[in-house]
N, C-alpha and C positions, 0 to 999 in steps of 0.2 A: 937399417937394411934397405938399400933399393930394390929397387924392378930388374938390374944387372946381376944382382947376389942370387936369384931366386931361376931355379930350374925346371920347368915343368915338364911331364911325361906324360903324353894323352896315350890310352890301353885303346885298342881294341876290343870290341863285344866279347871276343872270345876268351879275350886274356882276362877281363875283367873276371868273366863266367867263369874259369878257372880258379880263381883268385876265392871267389867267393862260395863256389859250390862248397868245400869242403868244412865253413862257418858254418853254415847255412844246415849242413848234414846232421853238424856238433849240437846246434841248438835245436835241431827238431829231437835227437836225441836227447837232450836233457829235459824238454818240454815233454814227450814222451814220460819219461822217469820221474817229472814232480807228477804227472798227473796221475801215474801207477800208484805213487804213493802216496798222495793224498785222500786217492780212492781207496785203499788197503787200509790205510792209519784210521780212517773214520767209521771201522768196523772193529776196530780194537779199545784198549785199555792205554788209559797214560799212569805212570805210576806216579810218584811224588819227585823225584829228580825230573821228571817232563813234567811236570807242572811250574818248576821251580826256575827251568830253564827257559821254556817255548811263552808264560806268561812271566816271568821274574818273581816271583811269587816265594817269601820265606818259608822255612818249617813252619814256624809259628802260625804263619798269617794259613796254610793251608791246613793246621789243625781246627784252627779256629772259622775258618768254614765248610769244614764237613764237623763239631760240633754243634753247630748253629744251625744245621741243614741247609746251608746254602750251595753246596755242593755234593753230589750223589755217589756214593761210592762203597765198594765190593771190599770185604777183608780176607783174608784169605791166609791164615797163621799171623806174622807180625806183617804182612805186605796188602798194601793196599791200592787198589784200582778203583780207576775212576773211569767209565764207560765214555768214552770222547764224542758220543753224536749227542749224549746226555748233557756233557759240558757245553757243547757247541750252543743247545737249545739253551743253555744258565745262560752266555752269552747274551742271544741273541733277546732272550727277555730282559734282561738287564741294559742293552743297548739304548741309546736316541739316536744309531747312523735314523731311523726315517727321519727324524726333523730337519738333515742335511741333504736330501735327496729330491 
């Protein structure tokens, strides 16, 4: 391909601004809506499919840490919850991000 094949189109401020207002709307919206729900979800319960999904995490492997008390969690008939600011904190002691910071 040369410098002959190739078409450039310079915009104008305004076209541009047009162009882009309407992304720009999109993504304040969806940054808006992770952070509604991130703020909501960490006042709730994950049950065992969000745990198995949001970490990968097996049946097994997630019976065998709320056995072992390494995971904190609610029963409730055969259903079980697990308090998510409560996980956050397993996390976060569990963690070494400090030694990368």
């Amino acid at each position: 391909m040369n410098a002959k094949d190739l078409n450039f189109q310079f915009l104008s401020k305004e076209e541009l601004q047009n162009l882009l207002t309407p992304i720009t709307s999109k993504l304040e919206l969806i940054d808006k809506k992770l952070n509604n729900s991130s703020s909501s979800k960490s006042k709730g319960y994950y049950r065992n499919k969000d745990l198995q999904e949001k970490f990968r995490l097996s049946p097994n492997t997630i019976i065998k840490y709320r056995e072992s008390g390494l995971i904190p969690f609610t029963v409730i008939g055969d259903i079980y919850l697990y308090p998510i600011d409560k996980i956050e904190e397993v996390l976060k002691a569990n963690s070494n991000w400090d030694l990368f910071q």
